[in-house]
C-alpha positions in Angstrom: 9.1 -26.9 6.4 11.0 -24.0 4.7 14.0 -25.6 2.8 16.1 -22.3 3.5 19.6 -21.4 1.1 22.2 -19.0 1.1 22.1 -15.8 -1.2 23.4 -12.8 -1.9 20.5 -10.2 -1.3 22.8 -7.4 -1.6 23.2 -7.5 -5.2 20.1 -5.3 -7.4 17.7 -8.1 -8.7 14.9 -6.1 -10.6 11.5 -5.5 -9.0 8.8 -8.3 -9.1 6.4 -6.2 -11.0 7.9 -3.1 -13.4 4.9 -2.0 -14.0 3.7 -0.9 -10.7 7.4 0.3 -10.5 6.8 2.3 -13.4 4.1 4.4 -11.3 6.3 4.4 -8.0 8.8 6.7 -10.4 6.4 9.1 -12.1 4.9 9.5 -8.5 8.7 10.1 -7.1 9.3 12.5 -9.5 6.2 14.7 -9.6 6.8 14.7 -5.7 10.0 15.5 -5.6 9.0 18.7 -8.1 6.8 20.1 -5.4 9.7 20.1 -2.9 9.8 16.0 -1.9 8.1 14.6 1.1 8.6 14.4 4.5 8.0 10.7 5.2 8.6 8.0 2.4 7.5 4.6 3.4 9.5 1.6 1.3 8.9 -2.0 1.2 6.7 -4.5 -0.5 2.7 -5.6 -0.2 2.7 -4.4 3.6 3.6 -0.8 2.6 1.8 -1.2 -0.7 -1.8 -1.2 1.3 -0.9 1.3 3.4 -2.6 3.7 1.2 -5.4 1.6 0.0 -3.6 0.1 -2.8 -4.5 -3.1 -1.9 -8.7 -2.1 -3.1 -7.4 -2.0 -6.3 -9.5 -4.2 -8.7 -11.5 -5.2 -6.2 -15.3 -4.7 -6.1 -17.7 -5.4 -2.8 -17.4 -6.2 0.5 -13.3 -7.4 -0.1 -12.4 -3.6 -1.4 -13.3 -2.0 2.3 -11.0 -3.7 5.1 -8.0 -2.0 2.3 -9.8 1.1 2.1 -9.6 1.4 5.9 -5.7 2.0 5.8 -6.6 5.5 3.6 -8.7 6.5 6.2 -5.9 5.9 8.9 -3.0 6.9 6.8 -4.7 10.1 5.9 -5.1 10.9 9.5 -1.8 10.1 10.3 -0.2 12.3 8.1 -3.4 15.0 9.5 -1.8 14.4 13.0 2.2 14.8 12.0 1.5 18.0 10.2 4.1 15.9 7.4 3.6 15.4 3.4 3.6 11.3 3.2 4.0 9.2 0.6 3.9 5.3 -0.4 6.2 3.3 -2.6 5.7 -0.7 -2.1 5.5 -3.6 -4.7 4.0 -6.4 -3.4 6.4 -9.8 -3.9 9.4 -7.3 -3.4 12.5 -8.4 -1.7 15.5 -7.0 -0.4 17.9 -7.4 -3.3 14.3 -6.0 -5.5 14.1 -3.0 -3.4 17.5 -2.0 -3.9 17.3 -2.3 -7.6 14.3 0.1 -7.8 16.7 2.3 -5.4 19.9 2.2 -7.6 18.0 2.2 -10.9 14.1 2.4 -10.7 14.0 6.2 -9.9 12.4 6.0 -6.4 15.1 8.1 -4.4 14.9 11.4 -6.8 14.7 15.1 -5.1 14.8 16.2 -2.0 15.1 13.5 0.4 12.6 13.0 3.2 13.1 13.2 6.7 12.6 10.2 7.7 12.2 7.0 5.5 10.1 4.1 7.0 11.4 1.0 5.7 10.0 -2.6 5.9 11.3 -5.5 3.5 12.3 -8.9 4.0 9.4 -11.5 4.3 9.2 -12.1 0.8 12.8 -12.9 0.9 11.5 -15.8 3.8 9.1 -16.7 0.8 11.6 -17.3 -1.4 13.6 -19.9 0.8 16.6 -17.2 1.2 18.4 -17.9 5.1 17.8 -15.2 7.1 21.5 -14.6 7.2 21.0 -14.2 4.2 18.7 -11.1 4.8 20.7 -8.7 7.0 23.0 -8.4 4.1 20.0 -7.1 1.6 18.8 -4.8 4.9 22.4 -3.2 5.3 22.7 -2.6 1.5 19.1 -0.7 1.5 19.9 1.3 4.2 23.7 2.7 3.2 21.8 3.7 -0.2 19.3 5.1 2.0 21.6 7.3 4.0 23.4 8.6 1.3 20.0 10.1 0.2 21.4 12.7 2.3 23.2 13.5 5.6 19.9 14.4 7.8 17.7 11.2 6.4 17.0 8.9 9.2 15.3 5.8 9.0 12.6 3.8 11.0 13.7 0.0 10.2 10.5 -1.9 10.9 10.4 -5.8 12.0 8.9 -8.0 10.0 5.6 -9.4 11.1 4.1 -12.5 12.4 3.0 -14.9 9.5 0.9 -18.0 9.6 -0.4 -17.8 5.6 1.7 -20.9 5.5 -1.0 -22.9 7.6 -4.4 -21.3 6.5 -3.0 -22.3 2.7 -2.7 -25.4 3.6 -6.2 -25.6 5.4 -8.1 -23.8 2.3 -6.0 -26.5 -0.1 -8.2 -29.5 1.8 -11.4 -27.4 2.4 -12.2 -25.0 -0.4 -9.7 -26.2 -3.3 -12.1 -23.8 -5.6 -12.4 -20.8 -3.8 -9.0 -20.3 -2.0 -9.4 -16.5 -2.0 -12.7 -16.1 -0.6 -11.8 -18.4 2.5 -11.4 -16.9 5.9 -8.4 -18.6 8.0 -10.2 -20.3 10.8 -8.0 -19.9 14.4 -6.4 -23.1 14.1 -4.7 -21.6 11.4 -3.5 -18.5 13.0 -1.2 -20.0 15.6 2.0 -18.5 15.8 4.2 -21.2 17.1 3.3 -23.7 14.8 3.8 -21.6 11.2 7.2 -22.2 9.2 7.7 -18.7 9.5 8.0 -17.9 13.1 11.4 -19.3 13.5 12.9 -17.8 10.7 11.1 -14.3 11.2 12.7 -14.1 14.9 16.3 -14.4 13.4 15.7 -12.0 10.6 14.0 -9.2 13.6 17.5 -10.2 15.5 19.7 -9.3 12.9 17.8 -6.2 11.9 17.8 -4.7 15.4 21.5 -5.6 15.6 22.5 -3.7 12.4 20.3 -0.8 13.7 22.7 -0.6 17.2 25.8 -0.8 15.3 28.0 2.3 15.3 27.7 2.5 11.6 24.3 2.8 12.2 22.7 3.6 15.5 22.7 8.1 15.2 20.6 7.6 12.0 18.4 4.3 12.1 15.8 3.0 14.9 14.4 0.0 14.9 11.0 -0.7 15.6 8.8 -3.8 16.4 4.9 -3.7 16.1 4.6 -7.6 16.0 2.8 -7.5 19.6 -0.2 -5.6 18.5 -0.6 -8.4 16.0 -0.8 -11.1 18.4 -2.9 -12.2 21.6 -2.9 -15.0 23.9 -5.5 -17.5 23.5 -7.2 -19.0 27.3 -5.0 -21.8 26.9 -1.9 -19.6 26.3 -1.4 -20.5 22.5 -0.1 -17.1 21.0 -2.0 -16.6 18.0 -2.6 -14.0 14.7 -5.4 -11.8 16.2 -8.3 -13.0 13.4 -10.0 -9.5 13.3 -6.4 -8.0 11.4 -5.5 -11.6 9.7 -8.5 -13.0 8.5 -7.9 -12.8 5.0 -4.4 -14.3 4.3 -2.7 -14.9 7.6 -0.4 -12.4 6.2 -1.1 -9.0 5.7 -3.4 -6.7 8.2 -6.4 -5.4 7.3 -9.4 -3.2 8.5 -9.9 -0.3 10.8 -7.8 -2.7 13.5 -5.0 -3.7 11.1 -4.5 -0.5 10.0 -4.5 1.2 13.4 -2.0 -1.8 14.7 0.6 -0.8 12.1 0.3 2.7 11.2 -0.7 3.3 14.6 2.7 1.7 16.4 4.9 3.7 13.6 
């Protein structure tokens, strides 16, 4: 069970890996020389593979269900007519992404039209409350705004997780190969993963700060965790094994990448 504490999230904590950080600047910059983009997403390993990041370093079979998000983000951006780009550092959290706001250089130029913004399970991962969270949310989005008066932002739910369970099952069957280990469907049910509960309070205070009056002209939220999901015959709701396979954690493959980049 997740031993959960309180802490501050809206206070800069510098990102989890400076070096990928590095790049998210130099590609901010020569962006915002050519005019700046119309639709930045922000966030951590989700938004990270959105562009096929996540293939990097890898060789074979494991390189192509990341690949598949290029494909689908390329003809996403084909279908708005809209200049897109992708700035996520996988282990981020709230108080992370807010540093690399303030101080790593990823909010130069013009700002974007809209900014599509999902952060806050790593946070989960790190035993902070989810009271804890809405805090780190509201400071990333005022900084956000200020960008300029016409930004809006699409504040995105965080998804369902069950990597807590199919760690635990790869621990007992494959203690040498963890990586390579599919998460079987036991592993994949929703109700029963450390996360759920959590996840829900987090999603609640999220969509609250989004209808508040200091935010509700400028920021929608927006919850994709149903394409994520089905119903087993026996009415367990469970991770849909086709997206999850890997990790229990982050979508992959032609259906992953058409659940997420498809609901935004």
């Amino acid at each position: 069970k997740l031993v959960l504490k309180q802490r501050d999230t809206a206070v800069p904590e510098i990102t989890n890996n400076p070096a990928e950080q590095k790049l998210n600047a130099e590609e901010a910059e020569r962006t915002a020389r050519n005019g700046g983009a119309d639709v930045v997403f922000l966030g951590d390993s989700l938004t990270y593979h959105l562009a096929g990041r996540g293939s990097r370093g890898m060789k074979g079979r494991g390189r192509q269900p990341y690949l598949d998000f290029d494909v689908q983000f390329k003809k996403l951006e084909q279908s708005l007519k809209a200049s897109m780009r992708v700035r996520g550092i996988s282990g981020d959290t709230t108080s992370q992404l807010l540093w690399r706001l303030e101080q790593g250089g990823e909010m130069v130029g013009p700002p974007p039209k809209v900014v599509v913004l999902l952060i806050g399970t790593n946070d989960l991962l790190r035993g902070i409350r989810p009271e804890s969270i809405t805090p780190g949310v509201k400071a990333n989005l005022q900084k956000l705004l200020s960008w300029g008066p016409r930004v809006r932002v699409l504040l995105m739910a965080l998804f369902p997780r069950t990597d807590d369970l199919c760690k635990a099952h790869r621990e007992t069957v494959f203690p040498k190969i963890l990586r390579m280990a599919y998460c079987p469907e036991k592993t994949l049910e929703v109700q029963q993963s450390q996360y759920t509960e959590p996840i829900n309070k987090v999603n609640k205070g999220m969509e609250a700060l989004a209808r508040s009056a200091a935010f509700k002209s400028r920021v929608t939220f927006l919850d994709c965790g149903a394409r994520f999901v089905q119903r087993a015959a026996d009415g367990r709701l469970l991770m849909r094994r086709s997206m999850f396979g890997i990790d229990a954690l982050h979508p992959t493959g032609a259906e992953g990448a058409e659940a997420h980049l498809g609901c935004v």
